[in-house]
C-alpha positions in Angstrom: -88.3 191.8 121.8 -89.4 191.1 125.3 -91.5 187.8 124.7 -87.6 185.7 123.4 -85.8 187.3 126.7 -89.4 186.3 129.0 -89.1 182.7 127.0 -85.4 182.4 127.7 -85.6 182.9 131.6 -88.1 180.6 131.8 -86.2 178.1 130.2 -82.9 178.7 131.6 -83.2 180.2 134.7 -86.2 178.8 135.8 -86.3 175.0 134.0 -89.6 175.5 132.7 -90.3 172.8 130.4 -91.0 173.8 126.9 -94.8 172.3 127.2 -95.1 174.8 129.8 -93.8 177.8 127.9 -96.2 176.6 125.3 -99.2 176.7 126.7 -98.3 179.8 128.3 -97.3 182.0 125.0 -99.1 179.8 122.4 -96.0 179.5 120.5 -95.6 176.0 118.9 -92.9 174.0 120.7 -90.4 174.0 117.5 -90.7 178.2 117.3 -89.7 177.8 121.0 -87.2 175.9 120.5 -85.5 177.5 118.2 -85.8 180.9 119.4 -83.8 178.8 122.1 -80.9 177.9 119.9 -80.7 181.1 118.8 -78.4 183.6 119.1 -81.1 186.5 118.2 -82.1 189.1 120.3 -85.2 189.3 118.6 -86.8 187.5 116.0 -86.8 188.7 112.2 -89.5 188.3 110.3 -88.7 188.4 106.2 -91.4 190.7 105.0 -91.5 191.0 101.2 -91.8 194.5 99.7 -95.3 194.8 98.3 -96.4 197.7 96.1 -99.3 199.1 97.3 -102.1 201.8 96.4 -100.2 204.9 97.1 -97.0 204.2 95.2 -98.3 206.0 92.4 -99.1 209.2 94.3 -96.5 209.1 96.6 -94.6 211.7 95.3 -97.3 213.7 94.1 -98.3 213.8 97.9 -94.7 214.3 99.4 -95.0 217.6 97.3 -98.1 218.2 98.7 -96.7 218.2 102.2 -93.7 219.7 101.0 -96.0 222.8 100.2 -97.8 222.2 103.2 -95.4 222.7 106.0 -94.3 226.0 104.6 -97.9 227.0 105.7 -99.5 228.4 108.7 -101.7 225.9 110.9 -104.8 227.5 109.6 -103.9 227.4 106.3 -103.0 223.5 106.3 -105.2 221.2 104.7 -106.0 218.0 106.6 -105.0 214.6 105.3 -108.5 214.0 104.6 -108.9 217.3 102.2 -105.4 216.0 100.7 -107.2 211.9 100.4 -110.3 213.6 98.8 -107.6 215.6 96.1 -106.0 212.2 95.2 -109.4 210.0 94.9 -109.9 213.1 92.0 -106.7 212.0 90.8 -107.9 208.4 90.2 -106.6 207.2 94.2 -108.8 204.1 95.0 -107.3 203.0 98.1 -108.5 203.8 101.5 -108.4 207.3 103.6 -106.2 205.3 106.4 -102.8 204.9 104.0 -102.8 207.7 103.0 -103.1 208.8 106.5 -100.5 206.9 107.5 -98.6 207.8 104.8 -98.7 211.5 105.9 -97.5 210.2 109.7 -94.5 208.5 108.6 -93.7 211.6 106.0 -93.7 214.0 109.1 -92.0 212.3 111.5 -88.9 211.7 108.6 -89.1 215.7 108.5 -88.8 215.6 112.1 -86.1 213.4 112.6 -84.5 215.4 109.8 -84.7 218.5 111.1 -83.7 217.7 114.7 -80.4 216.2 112.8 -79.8 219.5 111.4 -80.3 221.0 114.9 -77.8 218.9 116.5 -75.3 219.8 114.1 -75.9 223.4 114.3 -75.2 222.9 118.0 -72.4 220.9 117.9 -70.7 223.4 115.3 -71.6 226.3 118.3 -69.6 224.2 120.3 -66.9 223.7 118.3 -66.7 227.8 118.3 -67.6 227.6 114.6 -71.3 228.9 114.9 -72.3 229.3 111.2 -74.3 232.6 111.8 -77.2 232.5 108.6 -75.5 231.8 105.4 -72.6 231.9 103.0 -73.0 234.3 99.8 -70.9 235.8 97.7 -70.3 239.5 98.7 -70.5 242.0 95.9 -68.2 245.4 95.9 -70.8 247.8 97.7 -71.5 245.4 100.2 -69.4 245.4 103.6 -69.0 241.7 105.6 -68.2 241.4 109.1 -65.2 239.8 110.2 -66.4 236.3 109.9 -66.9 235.0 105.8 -70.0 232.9 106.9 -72.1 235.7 108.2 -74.6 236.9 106.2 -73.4 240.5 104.1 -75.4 243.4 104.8 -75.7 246.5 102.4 -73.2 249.0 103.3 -74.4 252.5 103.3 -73.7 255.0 100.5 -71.4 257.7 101.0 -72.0 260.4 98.3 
């Protein structure tokens, strides 16, 4: 956090007293001084877990989504359509968690899939390219030379 590295070079490097620091961030003068004993970079703040509204729809809703992002754009229903579906359900809690809810949900996918990008990448690199998928090749079926690229249908000689 930048305010403990702003408070710590005022202190230190510039021998700003600790009134001075605390009029100027409206910290109290004990929080100042410990963030000044401390070895932190930043503070940590214990927040408890607290169930909220949402918990029991949650996975209801990550199916949702899960449905969702298989769709086109146009075809996609808004996270107000997909609020208005759960207040059916017997959701009383407000349009903006569950909003926020759907935020957090897509930018896990994201993260996700850009993981599975970079591994896909760094197995090119190695020279190990996996080219679609691994199946199980049946008699009448011919494989290329590598066994993790996809069999195609060989055609029949009669």
């Amino acid at each position: 956090m930048a305010l403990l590295s702003v408070i710590r070079r005022w202190h230190f490097r510039e021998g700003m007293p600790i009134r001075e620091i605390e009029r100027r961030t409206g910290l109290s003068r004990n929080t100042i001084r410990k963030y000044l004993r401390s070895d932190a970079v930043e503070p940590r703040f214990k927040v408890p877990n607290r169930p909220n509204k949402l918990d029991p729809f949650a996975e209801k809703l990550s199916g949702w989504l899960r449905v969702e992002a298989g769709k086109s754009r146009k075809q996609k229903r808004t996270a107000k359509q997909m609020h208005a579906d759960l207040v059916v359900l017997g959701f009383d809690g407000a349009y903006g968690r569950v909003a926020d809810f759907v935020r957090c949900w897509k930018a896990d996918r994201q993260r996700e899939q850009q993981g599975q990008r970079r591994a896909l990448r760094y197995a090119a690199r190695q020279g190990n390219p996996p080219c679609v998928m691994i199946l199980p090749v049946p008699p009448s079926w011919s494989c290329c030379a590598a066994s993790r690229c996809m069999a195609w249908p060989r055609p029949s000689v009669t």
